[in-house]
N, C-alpha and C positions, 0 to 999 in steps of 0.2 A: 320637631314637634310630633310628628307620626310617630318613630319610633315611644315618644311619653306617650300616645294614648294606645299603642298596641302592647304596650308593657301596663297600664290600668289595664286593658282589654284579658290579657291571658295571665300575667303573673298577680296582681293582687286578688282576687279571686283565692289564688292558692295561696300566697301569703296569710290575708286573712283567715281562710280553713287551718293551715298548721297551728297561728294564733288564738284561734278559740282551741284546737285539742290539744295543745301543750298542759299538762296537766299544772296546777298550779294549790300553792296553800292556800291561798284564797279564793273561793272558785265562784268565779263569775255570775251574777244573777242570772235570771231567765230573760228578764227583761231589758236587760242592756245588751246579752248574746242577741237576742231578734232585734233590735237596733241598729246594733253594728249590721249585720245581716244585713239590711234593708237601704242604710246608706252604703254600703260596697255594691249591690245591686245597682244602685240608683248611679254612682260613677259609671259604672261598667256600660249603663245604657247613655248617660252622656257623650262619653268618650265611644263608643259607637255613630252616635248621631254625628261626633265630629271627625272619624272617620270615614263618614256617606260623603263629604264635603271632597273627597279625592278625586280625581276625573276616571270617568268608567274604566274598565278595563287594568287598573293599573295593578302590577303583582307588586310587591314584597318579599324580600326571601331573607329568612333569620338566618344567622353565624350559625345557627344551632342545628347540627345534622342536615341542612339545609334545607327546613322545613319553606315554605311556601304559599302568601296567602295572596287573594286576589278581591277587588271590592265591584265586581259588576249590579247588576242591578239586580240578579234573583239574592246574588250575596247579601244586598243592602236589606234588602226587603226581610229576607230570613235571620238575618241576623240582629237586627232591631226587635222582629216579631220572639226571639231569642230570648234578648234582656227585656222587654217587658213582660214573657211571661214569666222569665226569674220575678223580677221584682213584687209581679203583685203573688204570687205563691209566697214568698217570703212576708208580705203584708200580713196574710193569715195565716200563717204559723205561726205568730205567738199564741194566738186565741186556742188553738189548733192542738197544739202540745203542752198545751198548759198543765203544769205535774206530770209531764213524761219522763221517764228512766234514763234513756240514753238521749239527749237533747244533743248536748255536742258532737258527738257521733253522729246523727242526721245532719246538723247544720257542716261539717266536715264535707261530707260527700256532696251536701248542696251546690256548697260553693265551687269545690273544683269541679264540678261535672258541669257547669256554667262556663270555664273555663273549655272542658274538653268538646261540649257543645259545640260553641260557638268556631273553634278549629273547624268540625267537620265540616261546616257551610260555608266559611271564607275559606276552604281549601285551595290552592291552586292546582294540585295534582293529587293523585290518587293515594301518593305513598303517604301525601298529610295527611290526605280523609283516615287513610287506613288506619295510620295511626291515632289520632282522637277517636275513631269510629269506635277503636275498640278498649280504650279508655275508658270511653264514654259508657260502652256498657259493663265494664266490670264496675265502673262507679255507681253505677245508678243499680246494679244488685243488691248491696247494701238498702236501697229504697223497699225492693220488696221484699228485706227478710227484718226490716225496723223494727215490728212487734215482736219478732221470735216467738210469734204460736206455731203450734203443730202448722198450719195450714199453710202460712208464710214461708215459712222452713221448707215446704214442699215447691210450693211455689217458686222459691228461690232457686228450689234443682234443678227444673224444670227451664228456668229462665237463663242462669247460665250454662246449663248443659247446651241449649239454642244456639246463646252467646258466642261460646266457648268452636262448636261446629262450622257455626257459619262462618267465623272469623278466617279456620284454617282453611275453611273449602275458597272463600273470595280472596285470599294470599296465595293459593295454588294459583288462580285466574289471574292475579297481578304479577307473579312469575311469567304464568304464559304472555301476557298481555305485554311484558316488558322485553320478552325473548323476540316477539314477532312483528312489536311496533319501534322499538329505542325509545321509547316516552312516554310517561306518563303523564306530561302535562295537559292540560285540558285545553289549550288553546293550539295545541300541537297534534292532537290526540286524534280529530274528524279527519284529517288529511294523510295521518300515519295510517290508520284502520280502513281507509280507502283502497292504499296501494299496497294493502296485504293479497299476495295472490293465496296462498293457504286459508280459503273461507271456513274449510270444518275445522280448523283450528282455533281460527276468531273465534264463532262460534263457541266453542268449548270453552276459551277465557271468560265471554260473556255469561255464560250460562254460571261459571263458576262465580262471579264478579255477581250477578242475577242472584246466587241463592243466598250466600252473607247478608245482601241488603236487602234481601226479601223476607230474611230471617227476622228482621229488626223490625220493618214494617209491618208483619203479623200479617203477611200473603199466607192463603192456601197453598198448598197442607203445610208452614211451618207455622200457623198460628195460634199452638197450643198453648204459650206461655203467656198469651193475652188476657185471655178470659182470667187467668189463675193469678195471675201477679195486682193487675187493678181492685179487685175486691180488697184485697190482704194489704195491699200499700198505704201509708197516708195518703189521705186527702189530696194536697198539696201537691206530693210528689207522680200519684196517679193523674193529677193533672199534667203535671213535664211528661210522664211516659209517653199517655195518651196523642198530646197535643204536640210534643217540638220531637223526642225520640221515633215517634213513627215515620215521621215529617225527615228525620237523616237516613233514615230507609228510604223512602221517595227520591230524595234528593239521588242517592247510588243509580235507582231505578230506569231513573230521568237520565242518568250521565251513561249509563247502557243503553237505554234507547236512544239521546239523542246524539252519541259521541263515537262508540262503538258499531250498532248496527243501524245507523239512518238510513231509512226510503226504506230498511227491510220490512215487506210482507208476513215474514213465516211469521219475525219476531212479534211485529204486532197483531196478530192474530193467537198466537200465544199468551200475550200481557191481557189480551182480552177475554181468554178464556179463563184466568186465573181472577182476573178481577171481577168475573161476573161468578164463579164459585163464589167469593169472599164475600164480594155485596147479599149476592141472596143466604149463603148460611149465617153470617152476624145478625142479621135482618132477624132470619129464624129462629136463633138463637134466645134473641132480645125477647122477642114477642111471650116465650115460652118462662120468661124466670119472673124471682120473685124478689131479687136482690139488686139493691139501686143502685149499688158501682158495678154487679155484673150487666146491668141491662146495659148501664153505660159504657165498658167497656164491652162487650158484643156489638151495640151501636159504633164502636171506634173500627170495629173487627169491618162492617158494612162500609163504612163511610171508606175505610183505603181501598174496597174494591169500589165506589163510586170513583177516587181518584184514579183506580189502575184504568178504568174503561177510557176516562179521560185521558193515558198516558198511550194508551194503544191507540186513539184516534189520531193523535200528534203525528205516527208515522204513519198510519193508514189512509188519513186524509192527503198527506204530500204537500204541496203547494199551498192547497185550500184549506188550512189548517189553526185560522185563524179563530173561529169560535173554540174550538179544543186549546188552542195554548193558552189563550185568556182564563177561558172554565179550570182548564187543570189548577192554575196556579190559584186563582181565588179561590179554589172547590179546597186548597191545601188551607189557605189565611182565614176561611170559614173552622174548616175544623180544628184549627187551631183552636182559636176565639170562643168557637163552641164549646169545646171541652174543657178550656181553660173556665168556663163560666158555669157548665153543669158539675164540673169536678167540687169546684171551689162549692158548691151550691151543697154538692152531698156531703162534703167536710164539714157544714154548717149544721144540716142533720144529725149529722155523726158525733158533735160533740155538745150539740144541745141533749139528745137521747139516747147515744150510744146504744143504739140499733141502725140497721140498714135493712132490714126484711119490711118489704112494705104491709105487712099486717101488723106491725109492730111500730112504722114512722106513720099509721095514717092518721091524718087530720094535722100533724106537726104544720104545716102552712097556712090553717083556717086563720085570718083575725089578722095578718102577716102583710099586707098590701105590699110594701117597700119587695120584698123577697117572692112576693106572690109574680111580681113585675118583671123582676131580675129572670126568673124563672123562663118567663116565657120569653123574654129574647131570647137568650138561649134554644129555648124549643122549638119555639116560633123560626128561626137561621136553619136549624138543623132539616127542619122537616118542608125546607122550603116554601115559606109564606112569602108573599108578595109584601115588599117593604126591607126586608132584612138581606142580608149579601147571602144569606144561603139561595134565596132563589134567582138571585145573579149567576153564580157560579153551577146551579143545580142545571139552570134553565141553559147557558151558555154549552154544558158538554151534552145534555141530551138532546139539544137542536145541532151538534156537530154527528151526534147518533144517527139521528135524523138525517142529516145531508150526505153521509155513508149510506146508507138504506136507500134513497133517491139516486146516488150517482151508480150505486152499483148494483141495485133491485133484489139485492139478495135477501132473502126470507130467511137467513141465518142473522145476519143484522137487524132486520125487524122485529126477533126472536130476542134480542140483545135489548131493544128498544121499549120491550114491555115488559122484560128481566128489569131495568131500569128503572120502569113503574110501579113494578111491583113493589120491589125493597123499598120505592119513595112510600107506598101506603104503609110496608109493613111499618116505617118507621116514625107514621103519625100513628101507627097503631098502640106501640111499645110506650111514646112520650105520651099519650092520649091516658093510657095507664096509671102514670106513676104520678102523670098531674091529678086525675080523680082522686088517687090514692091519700094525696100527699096534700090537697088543696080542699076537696069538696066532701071527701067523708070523716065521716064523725071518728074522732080517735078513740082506740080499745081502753074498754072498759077499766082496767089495771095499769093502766097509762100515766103516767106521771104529771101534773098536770104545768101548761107549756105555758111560758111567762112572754110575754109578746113583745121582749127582747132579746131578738135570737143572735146579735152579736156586737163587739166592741165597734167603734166607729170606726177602729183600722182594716179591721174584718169588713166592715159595710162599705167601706172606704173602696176596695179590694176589688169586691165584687161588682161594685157599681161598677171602674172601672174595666174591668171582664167583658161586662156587657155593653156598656155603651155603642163598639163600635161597632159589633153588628147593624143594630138600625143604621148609624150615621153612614157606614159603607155601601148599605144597603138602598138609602133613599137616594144618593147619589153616584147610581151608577156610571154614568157617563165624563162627571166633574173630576172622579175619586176613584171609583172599584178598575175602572180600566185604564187608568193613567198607570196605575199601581202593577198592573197586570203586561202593561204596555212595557213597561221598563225591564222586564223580566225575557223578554223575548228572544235575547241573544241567545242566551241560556239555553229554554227550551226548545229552540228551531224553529219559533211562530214567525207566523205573519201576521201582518198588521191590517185590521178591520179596510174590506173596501167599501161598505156600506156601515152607516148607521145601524144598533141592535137598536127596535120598539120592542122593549121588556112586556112592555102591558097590551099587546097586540095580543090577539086570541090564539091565535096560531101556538105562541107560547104561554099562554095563561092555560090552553086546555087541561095541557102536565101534568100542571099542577094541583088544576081539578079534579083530571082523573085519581092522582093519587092519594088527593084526599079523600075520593071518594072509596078508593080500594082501603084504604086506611077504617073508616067507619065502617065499613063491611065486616073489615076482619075484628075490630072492637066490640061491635054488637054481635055478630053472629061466633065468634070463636074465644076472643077471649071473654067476655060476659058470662054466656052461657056454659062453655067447658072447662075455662081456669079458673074460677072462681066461685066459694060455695057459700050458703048460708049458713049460719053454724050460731046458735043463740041471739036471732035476730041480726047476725051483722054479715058483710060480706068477708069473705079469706081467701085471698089468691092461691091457688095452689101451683105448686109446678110437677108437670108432669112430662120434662123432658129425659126420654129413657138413657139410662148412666151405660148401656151397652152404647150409645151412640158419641163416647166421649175416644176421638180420635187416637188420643194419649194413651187412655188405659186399655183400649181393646184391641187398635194394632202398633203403637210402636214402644212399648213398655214387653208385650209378649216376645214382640221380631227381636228386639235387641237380647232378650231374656235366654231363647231360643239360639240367637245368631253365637252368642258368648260360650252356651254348651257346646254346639259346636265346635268353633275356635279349640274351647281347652282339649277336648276328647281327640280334635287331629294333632292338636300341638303336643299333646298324652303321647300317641301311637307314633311321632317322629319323633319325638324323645325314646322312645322306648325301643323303639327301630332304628336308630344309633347308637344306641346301649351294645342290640344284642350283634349290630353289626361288628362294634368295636371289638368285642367279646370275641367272634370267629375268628377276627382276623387275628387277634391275640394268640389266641391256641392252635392258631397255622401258621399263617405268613411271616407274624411277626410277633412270633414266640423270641425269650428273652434269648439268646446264643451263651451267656454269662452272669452268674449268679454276683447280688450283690457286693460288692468289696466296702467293708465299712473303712473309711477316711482314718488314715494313720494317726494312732494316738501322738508320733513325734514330731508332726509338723510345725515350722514356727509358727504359725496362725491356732492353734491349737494352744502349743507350749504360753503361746500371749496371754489365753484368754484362760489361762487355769493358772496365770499366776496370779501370786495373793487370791486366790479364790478356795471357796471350802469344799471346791470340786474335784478331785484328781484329773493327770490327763487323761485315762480312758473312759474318764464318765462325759468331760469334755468334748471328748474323739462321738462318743455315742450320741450324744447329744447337738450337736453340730448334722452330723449325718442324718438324724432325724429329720432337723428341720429345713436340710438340702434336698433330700426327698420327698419332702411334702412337698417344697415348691415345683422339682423338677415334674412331681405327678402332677401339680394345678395347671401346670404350664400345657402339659399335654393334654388336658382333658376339653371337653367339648362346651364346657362352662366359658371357660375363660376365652377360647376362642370367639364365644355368641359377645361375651362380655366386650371384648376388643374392635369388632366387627359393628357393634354399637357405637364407642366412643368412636370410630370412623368414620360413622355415618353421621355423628352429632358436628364434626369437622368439617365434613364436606358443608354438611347445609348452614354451615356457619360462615365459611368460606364464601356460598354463592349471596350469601345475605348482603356477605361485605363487598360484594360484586356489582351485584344487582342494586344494592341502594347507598352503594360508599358513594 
């Protein structure tokens, strides 16, 4: 019975994807494609829930390459959180792509990337992740280049070039990682990487193994292809980016800190200082635009540096590290939830008015109660309200902030601790924006005017479901948010509460207040007055984030630009310096001793091949000799050497693959 629901689990998925793109003379409605859709989703998450039913710990391993899955309890959790965000993104896609171009082609990559998903989170060992990981993202590129505008197009470069990088730099660290431990399995793994006495070499797997899955998570400095991909994507599918895709970055993240380097210091103080970059520039980001899936995607940019601070408390705390395992994991199933619910939310914008510039969507929510609601779950989770599981998990990692800053009085972590507060205002600051925007002001004058049926009831169906669990996780924190968080624990190295959390003690309610109050600071005092102008009685957001400050274009589009001149001009002058090398030595050392002898016109190989032919034998003999002399010069020359020295080198590493992972 296992094996049936791990074959629903990963093959029908793909079955169904070939099944809708097999092209056919009858081609498929739109509306029976999102049906089907929607019931293969809806198995995939059944046959999930009925493999949670397996006792912890238990692995799997397929006949196939000898892939390897395992069902613990961060697996259960993620992978459920998995298929339900398939499903309800597929809920709103019919409404979504209604008269779009290439439909089956979207729903194609839906499906199997659902499939290559859910691999990398019940992985057993690193060579599975490895492999779905990077499935996973060549699938989901096809998500941001769907509309093929200029913009997408670009985006698309951008995102697989990342892809593409990361992939081979964390395959270099799973080489090293596999040279220095014998395993990758993950239950194998803490106790191999202990008794490595070679630490700078750990190290260097880690860091390698670090930057692929850092790449994916949209960490500082790889988080160019963030910002650029979530505007340009569908709705739907900028939901999975956001919400489960950054989430299999984390997961690497997690399996580096808690597997490869545990109890290390350097490492967590590292993880901390990259996720307090992340947190405060998204943050910054956000506050400055004027566009509703880049705010939201800049906020996604912030929110994985609120989870890195959480992931570097894990090891930095040691022992005491049970408010950070809790927070980390829920601070993950928040932004999931949340961006599954704001995403889905801008899709609904998007195809009521086909705009996203909020001087162009304002007022789309006036008159809207149902969506007005939906909304602020959503916003309400994100920005930490008391009520909602974001302030569970907000509250839970900057009280473990907090109890680092007390055990160890450092003013660098108290530094960390109102870096923390800060992003929490900037980030009522940004959603404080786009709800005035989008809720309370009056829509432009040349506005289309909005029908106060902003969607089908599968669409409403969708969303409602999106948001629910926020509050519901949220009001019950102790019954629910930490049961959920508790089960997760093997995984990430926590420990288990020795005291009761009072969420609504003051101690931790201050946080909250303070960031909202830094929050309305920076609303009325920065964005009010300097991003926003009057222009024919109405207000217009302006952005005035300066384009020299766009990482991508002003230092790593020039360095590569730069680095590639280079490259060819050395590669020029050692080409060109083996030329006139060969040249001297020709005309000294090894000048010819004897002049050529053209190949006897009366040989029998000759006599063969001019019989019946309308050649004679010395045109034969001439022609022959030709083209023995062209080979014997290719053979000698310095082309075919480079060329051979290649396929050599394609053998070798062909070789260790079949080594290393036969």
């Amino acid at each position: 019975m296992t094996t049936f629901y791990l074959l629903i689990l990963f093959m029908l998925p793909a079955v169904m994807a070939v099944g809708i793109a097999i092209p056919r003379r009858r081609e498929l409605s739109a509306q029976w494609v999102g049906e089907l859709v929607i019931a293969t989703a809806l198995l995939v998450l059944g046959a999930m829930l009925a493999l949670c039913r397996l006792p912890v710990g238990t692995v799997i391993v397929s006949p196939v390459v000898g892939l390897s899955f395992t069902f613990g309890g961060f697996q259960r959790l993620y992978g459920l959180v998995v298929c339900f965000m398939w499903l309800i993104c597929a809920m709103l896609s019919p409404q979504y792509f209604r008269g779009h171009r290439h439909l089956r082609r979207y729903y194609f990559f839906f499906l199997i990337c659902l499939s290559f998903t859910l691999g990398v989170f019940l992985s057993a060992d690193l060579k599975t992740t490895f492999l779905f990981f990077e499935l996973m993202s060549l699938g989901s590129y096809v998500w941001v280049v769907q509309e093929e505008t200029p913009e997408a197009l670009e985006a698309g470069k951008t995102y697989l070039t990342i892809a593409v990088l990361g992939g081979l730099v964390t395959l270099m660290g799973l080489f090293l990682l596999q040279h220095l431990t014998g395993t990758l399995m993950l239950s194998a793994l803490k106790a191999a990487c202990a008794a490595v006495t070679d630490r700078t070499s750990l190290w260097w797997a880690a860091l390698c193994v670090f930057f692929g899955f850092a790449a994916k998570a949209g960490v500082f400095p790889l988080h160019i292809w963030l910002p650029k991909a979530h505007p340009v994507a569908p709705a739907p599918a900028s939901a999975l980016l956001s919400g489960v895709l950054t989430k299999a970055g984390i997961f690497g993240i997690l399996v580096v800190t808690v597997y490869l380097l545990p109890g290390s210091r350097s490492w967590g103080v590292l993880v901390l200082i990259l996720g307090c970059i992340t947190m405060v520039l998204g943050a910054v980001m956000a506050v400055f635009s004027t566009n509703l899936k880049y705010i939201l995607a800049c906020s996604s940019l912030s929110q994985i540096g609120f989870i890195l601070v959480g992931v570097a408390m894990l090891t930095l705390l040691g022992e005491h590290n049970a408010l950070a395992a809790h927070g980390t994991v829920l601070y993950m199933l928040n932004h999931s939830l949340v961006k599954l619910t704001l995403f889905l939310f801008a899709g609904v914008v998007y195809y009521n008015t086909h705009q996203l510039d909020l001087n162009r969507i304002r007022g789309f929510g006036r008159g809207k109660p149902l969506l007005h609601g939906l909304f602020l779950c959503g916003a309400c989770s994100l920005a930490g309200i008391p009520g909602f599981l974001g302030y569970i998990s907000k509250t839970l990692v900057h009280e473990a902030v907090v109890e680092l800053a007390v055990e160890t009085g450092s003013s660098a972590i108290t530094a960390v601790e109102w870096l923390f507060l800060l992003s929490g205002g900037l980030t009522v600051a940004y959603l404080t924006k786009i709800y005035v925007a989008v809720f309370w002001q009056k829509a432009p004058a040349d506005a289309h005017a909005a029908s106060r049926r902003w969607g089908t009831p599968l669409s409403v169906a969708a969303l409602m479901l999106a948001a629910i669990p926020l509050p519901m996780l949220g009001l019950l924190p102790h019954g629910l948010s930490e049961k959920l968080a508790a089960a997760t624990l093997s995984f990430t190295g926590g420990h288990d509460f020795s005291h009761a959390v009072h969420y609504l003690a003051w101690a931790n309610l201050k946080g909250v207040v303070t960031s909202l109050s830094i929050g309305m600071l920076v609303y009325f005092l920065l964005i009010r007055p300097l991003l926003t102008e009057r222009r024919d009685g109405e207000i217009r957001y302006r952005s005035l984030w300066p384009a020299w400050l766009s990482l991508e274009e002003s230092v790593y589009k020039p360095f590569f630009r730069w680095l590639i001149r280079v490259l060819m001009t050395l590669c020029r002058m050692v080409c060109d310096l083996l030329d006139l090398l060969v040249l001297v030595m020709r005309r000294t050392l090894l000048r010819d001793t004897r002049d050529h002898v053209r190949r006897s016109p009366h040989s029998s190989v000759v006599r063969a091949m001019s019989h019946n032919s309308k050649y004679s034998q010395e045109e034969t003999a001439d022609h022959v000799g030709t083209v023995l002399d062209a080979f014997q010069r290719m053979e000698g020359s310095l082309s075919f050497a480079l060329l051979m020295a290649c396929l050599g080198l394609c053998l070798i590493l062909l070789c260790v693959i079949l080594h290393v992972f036969g």
